[in-house]
C-alpha positions as CSV (number, residue, x, y, z in Angstrom):
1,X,62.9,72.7,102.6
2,X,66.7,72.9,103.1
3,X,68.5,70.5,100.6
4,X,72.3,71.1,102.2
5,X,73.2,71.8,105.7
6,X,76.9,73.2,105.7
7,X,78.5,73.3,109.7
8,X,81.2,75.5,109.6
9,X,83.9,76.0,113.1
10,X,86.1,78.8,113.1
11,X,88.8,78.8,116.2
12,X,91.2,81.0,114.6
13,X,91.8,83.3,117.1
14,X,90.0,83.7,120.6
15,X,86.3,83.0,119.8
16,X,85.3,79.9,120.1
17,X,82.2,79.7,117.1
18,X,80.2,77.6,114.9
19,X,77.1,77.8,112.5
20,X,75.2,75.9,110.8
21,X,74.1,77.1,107.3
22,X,71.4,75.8,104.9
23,X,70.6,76.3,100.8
24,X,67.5,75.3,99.8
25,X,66.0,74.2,96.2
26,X,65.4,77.5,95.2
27,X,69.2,78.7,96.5
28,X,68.7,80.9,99.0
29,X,71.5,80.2,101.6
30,X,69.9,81.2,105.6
31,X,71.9,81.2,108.6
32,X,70.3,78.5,110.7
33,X,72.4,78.7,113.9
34,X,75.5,80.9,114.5
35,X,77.2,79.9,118.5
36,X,79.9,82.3,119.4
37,X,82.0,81.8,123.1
38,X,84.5,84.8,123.3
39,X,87.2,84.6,125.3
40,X,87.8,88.3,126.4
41,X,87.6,87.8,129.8
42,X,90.6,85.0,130.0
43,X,92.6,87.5,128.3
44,X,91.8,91.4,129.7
45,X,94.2,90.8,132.4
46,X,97.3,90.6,129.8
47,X,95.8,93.4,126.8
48,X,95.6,91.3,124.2
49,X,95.4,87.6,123.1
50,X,97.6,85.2,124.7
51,X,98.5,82.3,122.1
52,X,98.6,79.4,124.6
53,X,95.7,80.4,126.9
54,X,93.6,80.8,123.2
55,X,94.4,76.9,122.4
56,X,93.5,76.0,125.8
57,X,89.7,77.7,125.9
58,X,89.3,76.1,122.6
59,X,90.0,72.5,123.2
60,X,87.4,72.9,126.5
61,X,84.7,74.8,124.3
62,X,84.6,73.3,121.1
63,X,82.3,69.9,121.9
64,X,79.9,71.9,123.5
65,X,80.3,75.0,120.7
66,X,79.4,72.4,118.0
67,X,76.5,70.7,119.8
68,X,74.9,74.0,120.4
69,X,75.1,74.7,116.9
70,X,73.4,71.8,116.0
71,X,70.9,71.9,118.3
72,X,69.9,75.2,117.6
73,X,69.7,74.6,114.2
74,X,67.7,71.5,115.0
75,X,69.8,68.7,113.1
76,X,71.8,65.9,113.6
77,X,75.0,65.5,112.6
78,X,74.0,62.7,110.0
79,X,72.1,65.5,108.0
80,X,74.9,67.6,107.5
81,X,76.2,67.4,103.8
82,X,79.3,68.6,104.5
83,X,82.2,69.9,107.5
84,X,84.1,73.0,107.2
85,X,86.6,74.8,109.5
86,X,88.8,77.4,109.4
87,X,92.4,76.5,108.3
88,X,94.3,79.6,107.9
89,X,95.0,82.2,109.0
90,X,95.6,82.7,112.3
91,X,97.2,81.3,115.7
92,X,98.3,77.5,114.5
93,X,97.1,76.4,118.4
94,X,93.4,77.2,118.0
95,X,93.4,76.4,113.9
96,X,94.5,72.9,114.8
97,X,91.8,72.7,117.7
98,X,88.8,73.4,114.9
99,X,90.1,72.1,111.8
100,X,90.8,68.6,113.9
101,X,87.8,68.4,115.1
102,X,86.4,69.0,111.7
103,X,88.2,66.4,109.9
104,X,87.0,64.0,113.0
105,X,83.7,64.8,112.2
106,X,84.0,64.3,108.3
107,X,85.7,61.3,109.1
108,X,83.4,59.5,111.3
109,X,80.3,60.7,109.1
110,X,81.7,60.3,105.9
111,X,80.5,63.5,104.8
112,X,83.6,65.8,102.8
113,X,86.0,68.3,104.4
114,X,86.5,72.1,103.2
115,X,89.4,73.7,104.5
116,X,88.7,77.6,104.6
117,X,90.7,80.5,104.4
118,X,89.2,82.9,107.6
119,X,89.8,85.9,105.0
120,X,87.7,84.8,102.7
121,X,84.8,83.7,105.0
122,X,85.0,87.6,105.5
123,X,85.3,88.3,101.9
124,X,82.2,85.9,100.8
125,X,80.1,87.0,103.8
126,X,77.8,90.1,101.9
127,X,77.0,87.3,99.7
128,X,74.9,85.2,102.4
129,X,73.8,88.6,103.8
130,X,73.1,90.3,100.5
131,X,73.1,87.9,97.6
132,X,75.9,90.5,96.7
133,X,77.1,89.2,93.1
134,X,80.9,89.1,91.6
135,X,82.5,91.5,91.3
136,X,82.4,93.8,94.2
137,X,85.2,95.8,96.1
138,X,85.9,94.8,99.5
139,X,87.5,96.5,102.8
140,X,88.3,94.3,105.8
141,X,89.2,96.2,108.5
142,X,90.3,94.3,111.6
143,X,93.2,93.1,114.5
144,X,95.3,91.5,112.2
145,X,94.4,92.8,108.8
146,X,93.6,95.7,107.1
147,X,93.0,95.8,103.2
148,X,91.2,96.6,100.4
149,X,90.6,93.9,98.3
150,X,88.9,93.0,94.7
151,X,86.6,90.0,94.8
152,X,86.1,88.8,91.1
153,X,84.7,85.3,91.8
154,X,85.4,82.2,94.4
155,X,89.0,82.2,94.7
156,X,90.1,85.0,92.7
157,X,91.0,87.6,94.9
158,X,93.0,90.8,93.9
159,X,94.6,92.6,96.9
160,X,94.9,96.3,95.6
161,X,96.3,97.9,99.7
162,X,97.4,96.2,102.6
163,X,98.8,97.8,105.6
164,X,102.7,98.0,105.5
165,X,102.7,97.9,109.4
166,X,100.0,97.9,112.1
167,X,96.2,96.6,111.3
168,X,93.6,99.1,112.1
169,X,92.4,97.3,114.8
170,X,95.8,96.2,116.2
171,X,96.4,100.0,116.3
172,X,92.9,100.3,118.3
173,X,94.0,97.9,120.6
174,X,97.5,99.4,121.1
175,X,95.9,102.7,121.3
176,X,93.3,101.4,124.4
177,X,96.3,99.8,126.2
178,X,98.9,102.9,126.3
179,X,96.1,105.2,127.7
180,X,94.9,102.4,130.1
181,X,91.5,101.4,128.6
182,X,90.2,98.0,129.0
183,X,90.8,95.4,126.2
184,X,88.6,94.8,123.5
185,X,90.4,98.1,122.8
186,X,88.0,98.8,119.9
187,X,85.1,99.5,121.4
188,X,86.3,101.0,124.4
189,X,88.7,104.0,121.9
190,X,85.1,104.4,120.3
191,X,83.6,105.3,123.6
192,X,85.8,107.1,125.3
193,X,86.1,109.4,121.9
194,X,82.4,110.5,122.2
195,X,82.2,113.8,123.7
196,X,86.0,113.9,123.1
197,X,87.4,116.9,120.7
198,X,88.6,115.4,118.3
199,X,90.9,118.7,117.0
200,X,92.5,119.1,120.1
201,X,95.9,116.8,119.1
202,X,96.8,117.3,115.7
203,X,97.8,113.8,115.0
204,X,99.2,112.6,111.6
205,X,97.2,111.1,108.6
206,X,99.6,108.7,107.1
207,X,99.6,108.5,103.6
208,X,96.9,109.9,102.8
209,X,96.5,112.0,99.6
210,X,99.1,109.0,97.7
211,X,97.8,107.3,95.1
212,X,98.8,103.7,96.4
213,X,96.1,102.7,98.3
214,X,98.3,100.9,101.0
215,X,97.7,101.8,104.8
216,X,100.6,102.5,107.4
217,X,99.1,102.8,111.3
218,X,102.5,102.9,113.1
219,X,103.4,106.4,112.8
220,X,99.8,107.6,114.0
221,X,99.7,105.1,117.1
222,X,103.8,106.6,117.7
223,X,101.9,110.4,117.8
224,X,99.5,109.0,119.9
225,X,102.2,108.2,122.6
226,X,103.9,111.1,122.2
227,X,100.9,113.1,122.6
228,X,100.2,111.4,125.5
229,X,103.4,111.8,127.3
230,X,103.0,115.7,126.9
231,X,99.7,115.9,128.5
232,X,100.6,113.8,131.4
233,X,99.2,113.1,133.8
234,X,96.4,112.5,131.6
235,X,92.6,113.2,133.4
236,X,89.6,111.8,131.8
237,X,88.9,115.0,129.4
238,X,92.6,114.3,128.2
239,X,91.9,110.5,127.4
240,X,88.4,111.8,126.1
241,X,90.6,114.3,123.7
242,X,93.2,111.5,122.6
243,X,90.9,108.9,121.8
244,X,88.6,111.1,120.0
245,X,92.1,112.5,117.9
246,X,93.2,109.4,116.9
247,X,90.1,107.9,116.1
248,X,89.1,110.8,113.7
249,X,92.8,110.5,112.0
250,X,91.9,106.7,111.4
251,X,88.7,108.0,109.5
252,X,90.2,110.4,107.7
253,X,93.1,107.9,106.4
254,X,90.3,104.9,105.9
255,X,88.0,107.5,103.8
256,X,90.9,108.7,101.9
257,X,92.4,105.3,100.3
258,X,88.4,103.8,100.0
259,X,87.3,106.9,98.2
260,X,90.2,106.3,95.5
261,X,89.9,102.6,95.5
262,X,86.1,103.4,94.5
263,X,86.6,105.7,92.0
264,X,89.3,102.7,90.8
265,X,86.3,100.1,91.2
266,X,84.1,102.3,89.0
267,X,86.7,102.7,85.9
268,X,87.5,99.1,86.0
269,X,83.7,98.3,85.8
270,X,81.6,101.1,84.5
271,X,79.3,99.2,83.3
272,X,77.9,97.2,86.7
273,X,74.1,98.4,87.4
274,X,75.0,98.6,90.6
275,X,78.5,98.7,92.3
276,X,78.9,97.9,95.7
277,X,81.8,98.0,98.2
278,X,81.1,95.7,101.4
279,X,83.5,96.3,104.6
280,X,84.0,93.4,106.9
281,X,86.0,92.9,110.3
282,X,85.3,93.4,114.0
283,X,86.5,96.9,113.4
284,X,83.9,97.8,110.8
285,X,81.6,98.0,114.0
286,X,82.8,101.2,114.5
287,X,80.0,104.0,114.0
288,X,81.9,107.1,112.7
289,X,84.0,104.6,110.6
290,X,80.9,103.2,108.9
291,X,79.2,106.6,108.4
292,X,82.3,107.9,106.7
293,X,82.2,104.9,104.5
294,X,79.0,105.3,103.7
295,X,79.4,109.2,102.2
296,X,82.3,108.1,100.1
297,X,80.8,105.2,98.9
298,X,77.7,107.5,98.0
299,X,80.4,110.1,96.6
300,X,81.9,107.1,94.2
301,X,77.7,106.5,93.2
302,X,78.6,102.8,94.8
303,X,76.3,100.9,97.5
304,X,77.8,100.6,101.0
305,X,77.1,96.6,102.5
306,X,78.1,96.4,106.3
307,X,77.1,93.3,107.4
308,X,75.4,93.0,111.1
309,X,78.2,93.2,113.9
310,X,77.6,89.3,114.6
311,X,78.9,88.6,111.0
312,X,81.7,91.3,111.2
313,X,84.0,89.6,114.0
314,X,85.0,86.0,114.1
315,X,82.1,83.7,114.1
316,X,81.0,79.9,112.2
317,X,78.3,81.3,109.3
318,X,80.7,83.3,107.2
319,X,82.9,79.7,107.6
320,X,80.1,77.6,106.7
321,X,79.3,80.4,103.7
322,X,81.8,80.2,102.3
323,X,82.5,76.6,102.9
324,X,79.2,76.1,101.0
325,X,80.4,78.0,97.9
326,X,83.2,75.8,97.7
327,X,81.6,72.8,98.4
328,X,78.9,73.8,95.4
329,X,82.3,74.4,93.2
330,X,83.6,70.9,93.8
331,X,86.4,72.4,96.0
332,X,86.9,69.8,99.0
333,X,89.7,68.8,100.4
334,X,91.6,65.7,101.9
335,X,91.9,64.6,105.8
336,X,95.3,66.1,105.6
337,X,95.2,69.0,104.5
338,X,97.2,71.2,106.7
339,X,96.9,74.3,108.8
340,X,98.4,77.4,107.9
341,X,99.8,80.5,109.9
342,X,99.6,82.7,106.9
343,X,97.9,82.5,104.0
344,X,97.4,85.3,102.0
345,X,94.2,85.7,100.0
346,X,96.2,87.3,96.8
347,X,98.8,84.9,96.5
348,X,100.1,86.7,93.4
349,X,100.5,89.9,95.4
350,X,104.0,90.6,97.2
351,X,103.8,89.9,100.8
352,X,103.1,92.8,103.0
353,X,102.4,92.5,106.7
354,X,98.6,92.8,106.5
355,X,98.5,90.5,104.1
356,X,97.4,87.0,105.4
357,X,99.0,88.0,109.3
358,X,100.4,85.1,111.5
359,X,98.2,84.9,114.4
360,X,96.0,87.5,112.8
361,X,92.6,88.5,114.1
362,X,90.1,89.2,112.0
């Protein structure tokens, strides 16, 4: 028997999503519905995400997003206990689409409103998979943010790196568009790279081997070019080649700050039974990035939690999660609460590109 029902809309960037989520007496949270409508078709054509065209999909998806939701979860909108929607960060078109028709909802149901910051739906997400407790040591990895982050409770959040420059997957997606792949550029990097060698351009690793556990993507995506340019006109093998260069220099930079930022986890807490380090973002779908996590974060003697691909990218259960948690800790907020651009999850730490992105996709 399910005691709260928790619907949760995320519009943040260019998926369209919503979830329902339910805790029972005995607290175990289960997703109950999870609707995703993606919106890579409206925006191939340009190579990325188009701001206005974003706002636009939403406002003619969302109804119909929510009601799927609830219908697959098989409630009514009076049983929900509670709304929540994204707020921050992200494009301030398609946050105002989700979190207004949020508040609507809270309004005309007189249920409450939680505001949620779309990092921290990513950072509270191996809890509803994994019943992960505090602390643990997170890395999201995705188009608009890339960082390593200590979670020590609800709302204490201690950024440790951020990415001076580029995301990770903003560097994907750059990557994809300069040697003419289709956009999501992610996925289509990853495949091209299989069969690829990947020691055929000798592309940098930057900063790597440093003890700052920062990330910096715009020098490798520069070499990329440049590589590039030399081999023109590039043939398939040659693409093959690049992709399968840059994407093993991403590993190797990725393994290098998480292995340190382990064996930091582990000093600051030798005493947990058992540590664990959770990756989130629509990057961490990638295969060889996820099996080199995995061996450093076996090396550090810490468990690895990738959550399913549906729960990496953008989507309404990690909203409603985390939504929940807050609801649970008393944290609502008013009708008026507003949306934010930015909003960085360390508030404390000094403001770094990666750190709470405008317009970021995570």
């Amino acid at each position: 028997m399910t005691d709260t029902l928790i619907l949760g809309i995320e519009t943040s960037c260019d998926e369209t999503a919503a979830a329902v989520i339910g805790r029972d007496a005995a607290g175990r949270a289960r997703i109950l519905s999870n609707v995703v409508r993606s919106q890579v078709d409206e925006h191939a054509a340009y190579g990325g995400v188009v701001p206005e065209l974003a706002a636009r999909a939403h406002v003619e998806a969302i109804d119909a997003i929510v009601a799927a939701a609830l219908g697959e979860a098989g409630i009514a909108p009076r049983d929900l206990s509670a709304i929540t929607a994204t707020i921050g960060p992200g494009l301030v078109g398609g946050l105002l689409v989700g979190a207004s028709t949020g508040k609507a909802m809270a309004l005309g149901l007189g249920r409450p409103f939680v505001g949620v910051n779309h990092l921290e739906g990513h950072a509270l997400t191996p809890r509803l998979t994994d019943a992960v407790d505090y602390p643990f040591l997170l890395l999201l990895v995705s188009g608009g943010h890339t960082q390593i982050l200590l979670v020590e409770g609800l709302g204490r959040y201690h950024r440790w790196g951020t990415t001076i420059d580029d995301a990770l997957g903003e560097a994907f997606d750059k990557a994809a568009k300069l040697l003419s792949l289709p956009h999501p550029g992610g996925p289509n990097v990853e495949r091209a790279a299989e069969g690829g060698d990947p020691r055929r351009f000798p592309l940098p690793r930057p900063l790597k081997g440093e003890a700052r556990l920062d990330f910096s993507f715009s020098g490798l995506k520069t070499a990329l070019r440049q590589a590039a340019s030399a081999a023109a006109p590039l043939s398939e093998r040659d693409v093959s080649d690049l992709c399968a260069s840059f994407q093993a220099a991403a590993v190797d930079v990725l393994a290098d700050r998480v292995g340190r930022a382990c064996r930091r986890f582990r000093e600051a807490f030798p005493d947990l039974a058992e540590p664990v380090i959770a990756v989130a973002g629509g990057v961490a779908a990638n295969r060889s990035i996820r099996a080199s996590l995995e061996a450093e974060a076996a090396r550090a003697g810490m468990r690895l939690i990738a959550p399913p691909l549906s729960l990496c990218t953008d989507n309404g259960a990690m909203i409603a999660y985390a939504g929940l948690e807050r609801l649970e800790a008393g944290m609502t907020d008013p009708l008026d609460v507003a949306v934010r651009s930015r909003w960085p999850l360390d508030a404390a730490a000094a403001p770094l590109v990666g750190s709470g992105k405008r317009g970021a996709k995570a």
